[in-house]
C-alpha positions as CSV (number, residue, x, y, z in Angstrom):
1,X,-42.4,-111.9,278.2
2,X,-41.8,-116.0,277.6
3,X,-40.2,-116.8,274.3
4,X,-40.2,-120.1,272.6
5,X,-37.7,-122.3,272.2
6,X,-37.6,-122.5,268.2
7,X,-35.4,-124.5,267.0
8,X,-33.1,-122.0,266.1
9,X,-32.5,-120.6,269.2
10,X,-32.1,-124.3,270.2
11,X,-29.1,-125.0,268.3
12,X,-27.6,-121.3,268.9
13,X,-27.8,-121.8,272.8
14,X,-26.1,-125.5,271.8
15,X,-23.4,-123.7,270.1
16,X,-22.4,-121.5,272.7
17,X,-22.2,-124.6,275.2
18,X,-20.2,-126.2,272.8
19,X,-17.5,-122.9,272.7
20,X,-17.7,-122.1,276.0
21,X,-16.5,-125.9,277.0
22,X,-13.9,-125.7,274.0
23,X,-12.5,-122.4,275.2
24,X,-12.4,-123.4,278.9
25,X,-11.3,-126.7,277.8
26,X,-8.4,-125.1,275.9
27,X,-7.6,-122.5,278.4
28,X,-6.8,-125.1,280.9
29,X,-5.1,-127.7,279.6
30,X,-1.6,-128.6,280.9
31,X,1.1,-128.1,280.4
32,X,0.4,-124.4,278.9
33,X,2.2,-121.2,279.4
34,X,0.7,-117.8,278.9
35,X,1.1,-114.2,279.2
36,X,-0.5,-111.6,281.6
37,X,-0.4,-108.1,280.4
38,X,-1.0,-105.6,282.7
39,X,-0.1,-101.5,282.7
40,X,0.3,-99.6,285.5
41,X,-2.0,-96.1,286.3
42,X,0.5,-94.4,284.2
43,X,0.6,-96.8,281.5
44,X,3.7,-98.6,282.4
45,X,3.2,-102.0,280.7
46,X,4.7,-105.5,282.2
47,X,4.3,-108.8,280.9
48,X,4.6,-111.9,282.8
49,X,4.2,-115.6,282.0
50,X,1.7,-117.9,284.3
51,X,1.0,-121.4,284.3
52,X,-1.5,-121.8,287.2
53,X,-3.9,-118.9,285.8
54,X,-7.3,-121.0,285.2
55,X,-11.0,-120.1,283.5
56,X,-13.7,-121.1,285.7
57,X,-16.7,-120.6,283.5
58,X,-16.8,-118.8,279.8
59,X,-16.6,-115.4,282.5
60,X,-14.5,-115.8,285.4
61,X,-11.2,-116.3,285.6
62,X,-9.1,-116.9,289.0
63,X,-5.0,-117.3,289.7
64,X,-2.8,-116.7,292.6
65,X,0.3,-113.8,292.4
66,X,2.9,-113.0,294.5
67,X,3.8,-109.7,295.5
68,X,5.4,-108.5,292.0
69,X,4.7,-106.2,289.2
70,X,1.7,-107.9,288.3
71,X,-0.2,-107.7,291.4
72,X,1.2,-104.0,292.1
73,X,-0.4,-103.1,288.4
74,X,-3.3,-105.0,289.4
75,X,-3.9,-102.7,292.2
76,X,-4.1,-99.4,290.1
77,X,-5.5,-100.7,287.1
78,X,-7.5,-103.8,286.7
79,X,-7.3,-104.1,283.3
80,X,-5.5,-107.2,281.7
81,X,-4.9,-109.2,278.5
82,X,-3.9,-113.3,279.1
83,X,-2.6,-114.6,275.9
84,X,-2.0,-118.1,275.2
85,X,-0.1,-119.1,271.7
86,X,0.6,-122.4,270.8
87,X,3.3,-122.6,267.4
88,X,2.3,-123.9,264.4
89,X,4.4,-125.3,261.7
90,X,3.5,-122.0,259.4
91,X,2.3,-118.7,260.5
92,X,-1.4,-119.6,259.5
93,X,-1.0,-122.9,261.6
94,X,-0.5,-121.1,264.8
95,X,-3.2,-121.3,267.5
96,X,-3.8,-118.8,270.5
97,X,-5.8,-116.4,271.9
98,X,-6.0,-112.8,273.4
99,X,-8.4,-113.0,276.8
100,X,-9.3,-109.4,277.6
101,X,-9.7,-109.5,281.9
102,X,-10.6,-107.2,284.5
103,X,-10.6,-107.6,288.0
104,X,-13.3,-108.3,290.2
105,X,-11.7,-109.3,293.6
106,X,-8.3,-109.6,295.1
107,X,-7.8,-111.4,298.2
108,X,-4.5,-111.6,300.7
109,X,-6.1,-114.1,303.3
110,X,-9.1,-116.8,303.4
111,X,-10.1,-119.9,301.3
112,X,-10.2,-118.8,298.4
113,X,-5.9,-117.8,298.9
114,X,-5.4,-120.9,300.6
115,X,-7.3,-123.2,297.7
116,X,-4.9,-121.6,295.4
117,X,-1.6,-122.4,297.0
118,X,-2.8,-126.0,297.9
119,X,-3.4,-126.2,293.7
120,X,0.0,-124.3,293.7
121,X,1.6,-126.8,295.7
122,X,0.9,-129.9,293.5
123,X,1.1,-128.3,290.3
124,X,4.9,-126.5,291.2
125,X,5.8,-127.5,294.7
126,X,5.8,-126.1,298.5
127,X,8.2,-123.3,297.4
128,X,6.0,-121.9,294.5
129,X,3.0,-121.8,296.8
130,X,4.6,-119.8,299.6
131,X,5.4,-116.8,297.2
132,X,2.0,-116.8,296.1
133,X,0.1,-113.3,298.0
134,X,-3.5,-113.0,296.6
135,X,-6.0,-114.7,294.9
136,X,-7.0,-112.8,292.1
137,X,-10.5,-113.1,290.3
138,X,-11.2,-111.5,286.9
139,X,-14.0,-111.2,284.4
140,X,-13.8,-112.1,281.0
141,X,-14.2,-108.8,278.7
142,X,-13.7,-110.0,275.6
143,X,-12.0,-113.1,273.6
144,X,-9.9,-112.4,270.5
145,X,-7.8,-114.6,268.1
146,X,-4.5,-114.5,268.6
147,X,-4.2,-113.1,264.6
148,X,-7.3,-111.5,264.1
149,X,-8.4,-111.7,260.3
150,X,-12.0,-111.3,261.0
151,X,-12.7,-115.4,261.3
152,X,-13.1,-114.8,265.2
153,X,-11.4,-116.4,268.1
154,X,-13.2,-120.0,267.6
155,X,-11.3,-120.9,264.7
156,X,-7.8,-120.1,266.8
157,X,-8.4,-122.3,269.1
């Protein structure tokens, strides 16, 4: 079944462009530190900061780890929270956000490893890029502010 384009659907298609682009454009900016959550099968919970993790599209996700708690984690659990937080000169100034991942792929040889630590390379040096193992791809789950109040993760950004 074909519907038309109304004009409402116009500028609501428009609208998510616009957020998507804001989102990826804010997830990947540099310099930025974030936060990887990930729990273990039992629920043993690590944290660990990244600066190389990068949002391809408003759904994928991709970064390269070494062999450490993340990746071991990653391995029984896909499941992971990314949160970036950016301070503000008040608590309602702060900016962030909560990116709810699982994983799709992990890969320990190929191009898609190999583009990774060449990125890794320039970004943090030929030392960096030799510890990293995989390359890691998630999918995007869900997006939440990094207070949530209700006024949804585009106004946190």
């Amino acid at each position: 079944m074909h519907i038309p384009l109304t004009h409402e659907r116009l500028v609501a298609q428009q609208r998510r462009f616009h957020m998507s682009t804001r989102l990826i454009d804010y997830f990947n900016r540099r310099p930025r530190l974030g936060t990887l959550s990930t729990a273990s099968k039992s629920g043993k919970v690590n944290a660990a900061t990244f600066n190389s993790i990068q949002m391809i599209d408003e759904k994928r996700v991709i970064m390269g780890l070494g062999k450490n708690r993340s990746f071991k984690n990653l391995q029984e659990n896909p499941n992971a929270v990314f949160l970036i937080m950016d301070p503000g000169k008040t608590l309602s100034d702060w900016k962030g956000v909560r990116v709810y991942l699982r994983m799709t792929d992990c890969q320990t040889a190929g191009d898609k490893l190999e583009t990774i630590r060449s990125q890794i390379t320039r970004m943090a040096g030929e030392g960096a890029a030799k510890m990293i193992h995989a390359a890691v791809s998630f999918e995007v789950q869900e997006i939440r502010p990094l207070a949530d109040f209700g006024q949804g993760w585009e106004q946190s950004i």
